[in-house]
C-alpha positions in Angstrom: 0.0 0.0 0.0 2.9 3.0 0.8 4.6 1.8 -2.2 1.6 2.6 -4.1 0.8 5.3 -2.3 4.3 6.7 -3.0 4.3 5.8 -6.6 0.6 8.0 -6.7 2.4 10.9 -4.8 5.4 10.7 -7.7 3.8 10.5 -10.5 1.4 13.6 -10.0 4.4 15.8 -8.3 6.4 15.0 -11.6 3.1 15.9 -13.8 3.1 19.3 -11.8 7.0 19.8 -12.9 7.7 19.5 -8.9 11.4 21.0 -8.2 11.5 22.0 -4.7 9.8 20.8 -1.6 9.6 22.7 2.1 9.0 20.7 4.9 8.0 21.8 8.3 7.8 18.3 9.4 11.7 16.6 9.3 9.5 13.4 9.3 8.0 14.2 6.0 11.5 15.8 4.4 13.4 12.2 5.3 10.3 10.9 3.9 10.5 12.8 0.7 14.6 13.6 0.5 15.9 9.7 1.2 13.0 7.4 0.2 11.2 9.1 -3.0 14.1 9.4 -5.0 13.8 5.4 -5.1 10.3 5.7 -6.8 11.9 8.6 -9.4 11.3 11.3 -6.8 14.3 14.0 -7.9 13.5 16.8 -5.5 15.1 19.3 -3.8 13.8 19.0 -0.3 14.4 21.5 2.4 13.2 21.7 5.8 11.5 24.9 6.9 15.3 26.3 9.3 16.8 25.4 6.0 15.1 27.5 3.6 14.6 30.1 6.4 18.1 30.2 6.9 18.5 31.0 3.2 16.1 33.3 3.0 18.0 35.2 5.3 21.6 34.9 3.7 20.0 36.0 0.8 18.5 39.0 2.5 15.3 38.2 1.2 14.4 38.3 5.1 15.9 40.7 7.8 15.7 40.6 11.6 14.7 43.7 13.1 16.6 44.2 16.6 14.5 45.9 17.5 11.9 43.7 17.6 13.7 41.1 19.4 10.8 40.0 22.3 13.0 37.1 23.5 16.6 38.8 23.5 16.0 39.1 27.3 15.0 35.2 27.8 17.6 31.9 27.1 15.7 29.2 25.1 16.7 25.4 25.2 17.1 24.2 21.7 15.3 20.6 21.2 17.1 18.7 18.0 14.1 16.5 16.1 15.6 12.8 15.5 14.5 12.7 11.7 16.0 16.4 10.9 19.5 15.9 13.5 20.8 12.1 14.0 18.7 10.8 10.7 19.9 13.7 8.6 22.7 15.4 10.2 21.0 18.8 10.1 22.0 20.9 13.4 23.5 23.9 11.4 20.5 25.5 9.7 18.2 25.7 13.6 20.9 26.7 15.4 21.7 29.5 12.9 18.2 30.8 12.3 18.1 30.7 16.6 21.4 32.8 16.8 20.2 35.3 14.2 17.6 36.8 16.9 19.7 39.8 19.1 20.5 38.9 22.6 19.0 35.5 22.2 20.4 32.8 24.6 20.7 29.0 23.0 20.6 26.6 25.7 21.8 23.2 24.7 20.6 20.4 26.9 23.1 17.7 28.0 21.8 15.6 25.3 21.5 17.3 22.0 23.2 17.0 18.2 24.2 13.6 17.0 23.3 12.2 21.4 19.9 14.4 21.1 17.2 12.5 22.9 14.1 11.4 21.2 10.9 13.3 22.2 8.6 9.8 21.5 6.2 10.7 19.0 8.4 9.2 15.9 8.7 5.7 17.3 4.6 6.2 18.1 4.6 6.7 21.4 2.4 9.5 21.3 -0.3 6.9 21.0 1.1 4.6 23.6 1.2 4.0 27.2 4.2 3.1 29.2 4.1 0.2 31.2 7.7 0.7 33.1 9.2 4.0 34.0 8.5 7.2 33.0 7.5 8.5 29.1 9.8 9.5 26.7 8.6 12.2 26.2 8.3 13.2 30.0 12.1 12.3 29.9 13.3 14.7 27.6 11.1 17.5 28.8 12.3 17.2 32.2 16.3 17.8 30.3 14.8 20.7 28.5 13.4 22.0 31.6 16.9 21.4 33.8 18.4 24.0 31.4 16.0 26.8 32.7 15.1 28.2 29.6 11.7 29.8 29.4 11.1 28.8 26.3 11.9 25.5 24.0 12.5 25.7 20.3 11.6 22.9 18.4 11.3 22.3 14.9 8.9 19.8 14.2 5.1 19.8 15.0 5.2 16.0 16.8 8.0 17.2 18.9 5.9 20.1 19.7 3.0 18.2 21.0 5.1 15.4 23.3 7.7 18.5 24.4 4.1 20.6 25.7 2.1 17.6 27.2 5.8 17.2 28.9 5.6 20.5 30.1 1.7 19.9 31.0 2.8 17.0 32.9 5.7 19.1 34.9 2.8 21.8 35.8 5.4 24.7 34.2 2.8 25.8 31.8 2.5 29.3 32.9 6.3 29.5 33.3 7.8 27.9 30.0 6.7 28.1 26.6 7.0 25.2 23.5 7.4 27.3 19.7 8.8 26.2 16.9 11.5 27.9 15.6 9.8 29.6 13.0 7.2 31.1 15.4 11.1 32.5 17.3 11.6 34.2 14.2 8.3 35.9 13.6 8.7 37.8 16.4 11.8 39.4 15.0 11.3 40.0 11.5 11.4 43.3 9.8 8.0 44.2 8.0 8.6 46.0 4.6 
């Protein structure tokens, strides 16, 4: 059934001349980048930081530092498994992160190519634990030991496991979940 599924997915992004795919979900882009090509997939894929990040070199996209709402606060940085250890992309979230004035990058003790999985990509956002505590409540807690105030993340399933882990700490009103992306908004210049 995927096979066919991807094989459907192909053959109507190649009918619509398909060049360039952006991602917000590094599920999706390892997806689309590493397994599609097999099926005659030739895309360029880019994750969301990525093409950000470009955006920004290119100047198509400026920061206004004035703007800056979180220069004051330190964030912990959360790497997804499928965008980090699966794809070896730490540069482009880390970059788009230090671009915001006065902001504070937090790295947990686990993080890069050692990051710790949030849960949701092995399913266990649809799981109960029958020993110990969640994943998901696991990582959260090393997020929290950092004491950021907010956690960037850069996938929508980390997002949800990272915020019922800070639900399950009872630090809602204290720390904040945003993907990187919703970081940035804060900052940008509008023309």
């Amino acid at each position: 059934m995927a096979t066919m599924l991807t094989t459907m997915n192909v053959e109507t992004m190649n009918a619509y001349n398909v060049k360039t795919i952006v991602t917000t979900c590094p599920h999706c882009f390892n997806t689309l980048k590493n397994d599609y090509p097999q099926f005659g997939g030739h895309y360029e894929v880019m994750h969301h930081t990525q093409y950000i990040k470009d955006l920004i070199e290119s100047g198509m996209l400026s920061i206004d530092a004035d703007k800056a709402s979180l220069s004051k606060n330190a964030i912990a940085y959360h790497d997804s498994c499928y965008l980090g250890r699966y794809n070896e992309e730490y540069e482009a979230p880390r970059a788009l992160l230090e671009n915001v004035p006065g902001l504070s990058i937090l790295e947990p003790a686990r993080s890069k190519d050692r990051g710790l999985c949030c849960g949701a990509g092995g399913g266990r956002m649809f799981m109960e634990e029958m020993v110990g505590d969640r994943v998901n409540i696991t990582r959260t807690n090393e997020l929290l030991e950092t004491g950021a105030s907010t956690i960037a993340v850069n996938c929508p399933f980390c997002s949800t496991m990272i915020t019922d882990g800070v639900k399950a700490a009872d630090r809602v009103d204290q720390v904040q979940v945003k993907d990187i992306s919703e970081i940035l908004l804060e900052s940008v210049k509008r023309h």
